[in-house]
C-alpha distance (Angstrom), angle and dihedral (degrees) to the residues before:
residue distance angle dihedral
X1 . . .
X2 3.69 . .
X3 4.06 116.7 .
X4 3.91 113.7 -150.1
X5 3.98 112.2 -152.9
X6 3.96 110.5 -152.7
X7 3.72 100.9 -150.8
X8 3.73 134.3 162.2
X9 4.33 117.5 -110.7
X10 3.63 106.0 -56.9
X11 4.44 80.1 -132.4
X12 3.68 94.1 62.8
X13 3.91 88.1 44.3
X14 3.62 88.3 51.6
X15 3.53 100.7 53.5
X16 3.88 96.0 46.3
X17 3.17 89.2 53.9
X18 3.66 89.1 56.0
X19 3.36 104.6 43.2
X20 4.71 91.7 45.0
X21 3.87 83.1 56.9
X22 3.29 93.9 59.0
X23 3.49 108.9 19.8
X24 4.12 93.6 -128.2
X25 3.81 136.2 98.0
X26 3.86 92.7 -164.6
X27 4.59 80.8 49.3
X28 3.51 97.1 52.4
X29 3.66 83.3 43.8
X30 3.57 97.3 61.0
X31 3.74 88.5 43.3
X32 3.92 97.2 50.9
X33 3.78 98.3 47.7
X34 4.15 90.3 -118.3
X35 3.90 131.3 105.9
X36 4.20 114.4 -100.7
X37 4.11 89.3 -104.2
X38 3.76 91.4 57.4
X39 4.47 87.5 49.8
X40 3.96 86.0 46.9
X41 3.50 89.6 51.4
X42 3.82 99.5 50.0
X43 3.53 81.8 42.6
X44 3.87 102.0 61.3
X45 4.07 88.8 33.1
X46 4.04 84.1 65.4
X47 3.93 94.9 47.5
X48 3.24 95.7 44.4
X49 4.21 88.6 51.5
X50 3.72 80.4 46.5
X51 3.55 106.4 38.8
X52 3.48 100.1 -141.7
X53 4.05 129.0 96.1
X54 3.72 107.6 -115.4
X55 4.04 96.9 -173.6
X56 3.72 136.4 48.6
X57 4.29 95.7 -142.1
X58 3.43 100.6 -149.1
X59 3.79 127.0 174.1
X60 3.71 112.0 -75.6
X61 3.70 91.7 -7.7
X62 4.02 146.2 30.3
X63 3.67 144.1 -131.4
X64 3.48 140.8 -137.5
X65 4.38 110.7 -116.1
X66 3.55 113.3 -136.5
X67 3.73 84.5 -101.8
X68 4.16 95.0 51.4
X69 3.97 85.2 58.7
X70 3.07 97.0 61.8
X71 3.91 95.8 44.4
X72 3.56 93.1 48.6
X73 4.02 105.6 68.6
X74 3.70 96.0 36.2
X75 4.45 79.7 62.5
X76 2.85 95.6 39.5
X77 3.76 92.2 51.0
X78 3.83 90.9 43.7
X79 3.88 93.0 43.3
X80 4.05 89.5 54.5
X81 4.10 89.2 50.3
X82 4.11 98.3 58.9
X83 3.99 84.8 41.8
X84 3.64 84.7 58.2
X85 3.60 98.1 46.0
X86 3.24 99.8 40.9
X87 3.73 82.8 64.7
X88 3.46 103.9 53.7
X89 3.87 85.6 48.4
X90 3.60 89.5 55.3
X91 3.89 91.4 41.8
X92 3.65 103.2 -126.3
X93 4.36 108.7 -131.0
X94 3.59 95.5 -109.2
X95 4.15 132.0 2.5
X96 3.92 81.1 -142.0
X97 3.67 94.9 54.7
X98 3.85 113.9 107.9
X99 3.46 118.4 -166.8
X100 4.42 112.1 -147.7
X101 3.96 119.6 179.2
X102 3.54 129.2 -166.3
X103 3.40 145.1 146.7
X104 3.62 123.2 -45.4
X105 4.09 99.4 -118.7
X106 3.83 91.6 34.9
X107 3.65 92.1 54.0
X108 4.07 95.7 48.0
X109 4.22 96.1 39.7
X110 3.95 94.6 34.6
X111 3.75 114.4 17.8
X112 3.81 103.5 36.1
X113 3.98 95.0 51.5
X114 4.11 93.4 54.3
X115 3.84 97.6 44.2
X116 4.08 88.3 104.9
X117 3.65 87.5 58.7
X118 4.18 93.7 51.1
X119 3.56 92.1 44.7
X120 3.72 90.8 59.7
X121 3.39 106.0 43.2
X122 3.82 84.6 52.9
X123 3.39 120.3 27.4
X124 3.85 98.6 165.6
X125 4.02 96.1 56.1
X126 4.14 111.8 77.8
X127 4.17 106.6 -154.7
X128 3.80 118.1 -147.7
X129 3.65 109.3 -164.9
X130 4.33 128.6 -152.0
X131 3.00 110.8 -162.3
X132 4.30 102.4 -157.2
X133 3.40 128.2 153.5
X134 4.35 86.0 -159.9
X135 3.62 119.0 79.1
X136 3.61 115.7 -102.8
X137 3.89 138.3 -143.8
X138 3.51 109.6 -120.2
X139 3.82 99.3 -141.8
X140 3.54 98.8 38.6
X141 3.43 98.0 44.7
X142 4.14 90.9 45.1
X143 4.32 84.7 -126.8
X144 3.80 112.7 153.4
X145 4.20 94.6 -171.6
X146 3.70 128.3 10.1
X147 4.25 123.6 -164.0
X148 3.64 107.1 -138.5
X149 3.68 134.2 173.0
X150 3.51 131.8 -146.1
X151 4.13 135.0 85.3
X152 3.59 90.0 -45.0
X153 4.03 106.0 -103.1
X154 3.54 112.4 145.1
X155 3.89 111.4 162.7
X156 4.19 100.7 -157.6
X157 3.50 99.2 19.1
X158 3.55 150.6 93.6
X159 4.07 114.9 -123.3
X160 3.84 132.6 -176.3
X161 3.66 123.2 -170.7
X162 3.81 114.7 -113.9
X163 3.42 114.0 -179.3
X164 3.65 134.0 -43.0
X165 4.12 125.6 -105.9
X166 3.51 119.5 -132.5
X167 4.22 117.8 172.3
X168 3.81 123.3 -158.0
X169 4.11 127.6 165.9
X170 3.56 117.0 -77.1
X171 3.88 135.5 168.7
X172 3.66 140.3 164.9
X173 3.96 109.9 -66.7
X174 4.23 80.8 -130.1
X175 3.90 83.9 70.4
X176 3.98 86.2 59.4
X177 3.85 96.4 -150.5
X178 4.07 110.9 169.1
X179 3.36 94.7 154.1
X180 3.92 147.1 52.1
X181 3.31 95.5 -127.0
X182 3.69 95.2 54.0
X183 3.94 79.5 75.0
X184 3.55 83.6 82.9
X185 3.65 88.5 73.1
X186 3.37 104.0 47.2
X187 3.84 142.5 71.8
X188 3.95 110.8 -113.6
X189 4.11 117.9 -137.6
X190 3.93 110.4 -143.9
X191 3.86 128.0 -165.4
X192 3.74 110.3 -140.0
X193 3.76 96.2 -132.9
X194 4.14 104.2 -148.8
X195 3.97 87.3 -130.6
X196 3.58 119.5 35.6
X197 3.91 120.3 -166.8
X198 3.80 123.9 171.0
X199 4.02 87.8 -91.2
X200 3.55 91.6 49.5
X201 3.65 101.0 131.1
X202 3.51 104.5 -115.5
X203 4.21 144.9 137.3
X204 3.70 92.2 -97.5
X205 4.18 93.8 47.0
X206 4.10 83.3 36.3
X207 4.08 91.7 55.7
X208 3.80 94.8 47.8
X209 3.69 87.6 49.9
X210 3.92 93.6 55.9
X211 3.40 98.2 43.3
X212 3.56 91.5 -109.7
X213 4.08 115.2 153.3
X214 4.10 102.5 157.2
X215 3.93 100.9 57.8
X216 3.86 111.9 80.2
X217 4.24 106.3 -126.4
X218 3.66 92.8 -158.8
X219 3.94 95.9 51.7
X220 3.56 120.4 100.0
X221 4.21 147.8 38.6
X222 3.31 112.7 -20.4
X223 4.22 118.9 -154.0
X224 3.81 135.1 -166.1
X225 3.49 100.7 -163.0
X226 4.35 117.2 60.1
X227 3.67 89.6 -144.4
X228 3.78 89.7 60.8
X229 3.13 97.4 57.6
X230 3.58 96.0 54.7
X231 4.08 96.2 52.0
X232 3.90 85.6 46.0
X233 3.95 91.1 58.7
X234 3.91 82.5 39.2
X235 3.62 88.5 56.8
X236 3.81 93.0 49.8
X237 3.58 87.7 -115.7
X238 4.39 84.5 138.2
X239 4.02 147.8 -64.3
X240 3.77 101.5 -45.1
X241 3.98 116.6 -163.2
X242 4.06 93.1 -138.6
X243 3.98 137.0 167.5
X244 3.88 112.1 -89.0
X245 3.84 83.8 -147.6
X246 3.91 89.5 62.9
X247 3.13 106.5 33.3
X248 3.87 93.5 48.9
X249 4.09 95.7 113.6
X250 3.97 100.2 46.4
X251 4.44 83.1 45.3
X252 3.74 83.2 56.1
X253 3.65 102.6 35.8
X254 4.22 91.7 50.3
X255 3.79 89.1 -120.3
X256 4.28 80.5 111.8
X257 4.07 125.8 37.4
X258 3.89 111.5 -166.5
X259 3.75 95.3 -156.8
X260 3.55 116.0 -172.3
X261 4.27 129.8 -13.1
X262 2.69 168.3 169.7
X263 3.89 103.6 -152.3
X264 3.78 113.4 -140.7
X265 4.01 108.0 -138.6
X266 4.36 101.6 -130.2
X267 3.87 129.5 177.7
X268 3.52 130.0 -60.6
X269 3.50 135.6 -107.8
X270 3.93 127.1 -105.0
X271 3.52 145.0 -153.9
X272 4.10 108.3 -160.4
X273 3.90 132.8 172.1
X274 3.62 129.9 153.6
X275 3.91 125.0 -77.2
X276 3.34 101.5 -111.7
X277 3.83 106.5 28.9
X278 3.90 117.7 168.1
X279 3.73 101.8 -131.3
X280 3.94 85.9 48.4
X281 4.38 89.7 155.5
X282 3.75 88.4 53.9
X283 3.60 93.7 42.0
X284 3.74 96.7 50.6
X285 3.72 84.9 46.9
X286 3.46 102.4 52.5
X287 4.16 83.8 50.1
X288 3.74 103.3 45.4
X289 3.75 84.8 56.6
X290 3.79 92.2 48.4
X291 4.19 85.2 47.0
X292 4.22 85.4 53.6
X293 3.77 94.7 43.4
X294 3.54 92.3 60.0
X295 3.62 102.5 42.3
């Protein structure tokens, strides 16, 4: 006896299920690879198959109807189950491999240095690192925990604080900059932050901070990748603005000087993974450690 499902375009499922989780069209987006007009698309084509409205669209943001929450997990749920199969079919390398992404300069100047330690404390769990500076989908992308940064809203998924940025200036002590108004004299080395807000710490929000009003913030190098930045200012290339968090070693080692302040409070750190994840020992783990290393 063969059973015949009815069910709407596995695309439009897809992309709702993207776009509950975290509560964004432009997010699940990102996520899918597609612009927002294609996800609102998909979106409407499954309510109208279904009949039902599955968002409130709100202005600058959407809801979840009553009917939408109770869509969402059972997805979710379902999505989660052919990621895991499809592993075993594919025979993943190792069931004690855990796969952790973050950022590309957080991963080089944080990770990479404190491997040793992980390694230790668990000898039976192999760690394969992606470095990314995109956000990634945790099924697709076969990612069991992923370090983000930002105010620590993650629709869908569990987050645990880390340890909070702050930035300050910093140079090379070659450059032999005591003073803020040796800044004058100096190029600056800016990190193009991918979303800037008017508490985005940068040279600009920095200078009005310090009182400064003859240096121009918008002068200077400008750098794509955080980690750059920091072997530029290594390099004595100028007076880098730079995470405290990241730059924590070559501050210690002398390869840094942060000369003067203020220090410009930024976001924190955070480990995420989804709810219900189905290597939940290794995951937990793989964050407790991550939770100890940053203490």
């Amino acid at each position: 006896m063969t059973m015949r499902r009815s069910l709407p375009p596995l695309a439009a499922l897809r992309a709702f299920e993207a776009a509950g989780r975290r509560l964004s069209f432009r997010g699940a987006a990102d996520e899918l690879g597609v612009t927002p007009t294609a996800v609102s698309h998909q979106i409407r084509l499954l309510e109208q198959t279904l009949g039902l409205r599955l968002f409130h669209r709100e202005t600058r943001r959407v809801r979840l109807t009553a009917e939408g929450a109770v869509l969402l997990p059972v997805l979710r749920d379902g999505f989660d189950a052919f990621a895991d199969a499809i592993d075993q079919i594919r025979g993943r390398p190792s069931a004690g491999l855990l796969t952790l992404s973050a950022p590309t300069a957080f991963v080089a100047k944080w990770l990479v240095p404190q491997l040793g330690d992980f390694r230790a404390a668990h000898p039976g769990c192999d760690l394969r690192l992606h470095a990314s500076d995109s956000l990634v989908d945790f099924a697709r992308d076969g990612v069991d925990v992923a370090v983000r940064y930002g105010p620590g809203r993650y629709p869908g998924l569990d987050a645990h604080r880390l340890v909070v940025d702050r930035v300050a200036p910093a140079c090379s002590p070659r450059l032999a900059v005591r003073s803020e108004s040796d800044l004058a004299s100096h190029p600056l080395l800016h990190f193009e932050w991918p979303d800037l807000t008017d508490e985005t710490p940068t040279w600009p929000v920095w200078l009005r901070k310090a009182g400064i009003t003859d240096v121009d913030g918008g002068a200077g190098t400008r750098f794509s990748d955080e980690g750059h930045v920091i072997q530029a200012a290594i390099a004595g290339q100028g007076v880098a603005l730079l995470s405290v968090v990241l730059a924590a070693d070559d501050l210690a080692s002398g390869a840094l000087v942060q000369p003067f302040g203020p220090v410009l409070d930024a976001h924190p750190y955070w480990a995420v993974h989804p709810r219900h994840p189905a290597r939940a020992q290794d995951v937990g783990k793989l964050v407790n450690w991550l939770i100890s290393a940053a203490v």
